[in-house]
C-alpha positions in Angstrom: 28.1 83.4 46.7 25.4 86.7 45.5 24.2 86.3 49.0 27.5 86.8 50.4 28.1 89.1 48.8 25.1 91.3 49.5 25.2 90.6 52.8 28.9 92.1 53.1 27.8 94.6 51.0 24.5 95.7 53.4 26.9 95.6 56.4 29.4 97.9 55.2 26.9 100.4 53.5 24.7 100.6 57.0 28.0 100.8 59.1 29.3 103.8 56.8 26.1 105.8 57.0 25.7 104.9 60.7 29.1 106.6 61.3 27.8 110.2 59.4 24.4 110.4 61.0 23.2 109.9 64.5 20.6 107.9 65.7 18.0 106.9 66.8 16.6 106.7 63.4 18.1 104.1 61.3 19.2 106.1 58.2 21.7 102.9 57.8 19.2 100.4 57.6 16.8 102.6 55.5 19.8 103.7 53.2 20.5 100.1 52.5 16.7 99.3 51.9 16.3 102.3 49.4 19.1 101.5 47.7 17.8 97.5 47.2 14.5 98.5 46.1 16.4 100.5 43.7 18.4 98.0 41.8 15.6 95.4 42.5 13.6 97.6 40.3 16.1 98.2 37.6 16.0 94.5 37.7 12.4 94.1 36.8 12.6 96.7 34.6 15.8 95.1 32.2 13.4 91.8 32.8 15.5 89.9 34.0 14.0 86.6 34.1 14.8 82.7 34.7 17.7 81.8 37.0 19.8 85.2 36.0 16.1 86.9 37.9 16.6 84.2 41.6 20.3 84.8 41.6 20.4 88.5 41.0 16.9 89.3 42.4 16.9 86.7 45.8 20.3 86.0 45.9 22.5 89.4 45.7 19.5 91.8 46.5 17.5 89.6 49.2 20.9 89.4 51.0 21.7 92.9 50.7 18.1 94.3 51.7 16.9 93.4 55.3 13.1 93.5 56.4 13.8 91.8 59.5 16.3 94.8 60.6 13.8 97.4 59.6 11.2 95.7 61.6 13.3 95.4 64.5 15.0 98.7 64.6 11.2 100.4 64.6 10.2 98.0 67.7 12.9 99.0 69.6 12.5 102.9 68.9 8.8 101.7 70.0 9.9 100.0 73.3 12.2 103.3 74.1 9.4 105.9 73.9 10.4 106.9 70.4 6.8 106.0 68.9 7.1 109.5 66.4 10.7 108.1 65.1 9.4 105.0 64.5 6.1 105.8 62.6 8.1 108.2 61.0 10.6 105.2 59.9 7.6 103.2 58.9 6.2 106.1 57.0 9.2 107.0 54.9 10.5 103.4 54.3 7.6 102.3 52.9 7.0 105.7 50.6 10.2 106.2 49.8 10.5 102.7 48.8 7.2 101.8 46.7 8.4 105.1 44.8 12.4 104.1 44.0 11.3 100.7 43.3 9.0 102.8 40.5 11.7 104.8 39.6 14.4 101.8 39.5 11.7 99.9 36.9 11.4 102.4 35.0 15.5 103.4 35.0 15.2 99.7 34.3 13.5 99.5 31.0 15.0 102.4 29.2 18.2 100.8 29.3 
């Protein structure tokens, strides 16, 4: 049921931002990854262990977040000649996402 939910819950977040900003880059798909490493972070940070950890951790969260996408999305711009949008995408994902997933533990723990 978490899965379902997060997977609802990615395709409405990415379809929203995709409507405000224009592509080629995937701000929905990074949006939506961002915002998963965030709360997987809190996560860690509140320890969250045992099956309360799987179900909130893989289940909701894994659902929501979406490697695949991200990998996909930057091999298309690739294929289409857009080789600085997707380096950039690669770049900033994986940045931006080793530092909210910080941030998220940290938020994490002081609660």
């Amino acid at each position: 049921m978490l899965g379902g939910i997060g997977a609802l819950a990615r395709f409405w977040l990415d379809r929203a931002v995709g409507r405000r900003w224009v592509r080629p880059f995937p701000y929905g798909t990074l949006t939506v990854n961002l915002t998963g490493a965030l709360a997987l972070g809190i996560v860690i940070g509140i320890a969250l262990k045992g099956d309360a950890y799987r179900l909130v951790g893989t289940g909701l969260i894994g659902a929501y977040t979406t490697f695949s996408t991200w990998m996909l999305e930057t091999q298309r711009l690739a294929e289409e000649d857009e080789r600085m949008i997707a380096a950039r995408d690669i770049v900033i994902s994986v940045t931006a996402g080793v530092l909210i997933a910080w941030l998220g533990e940290k938020i994490g723990a002081a609660l």
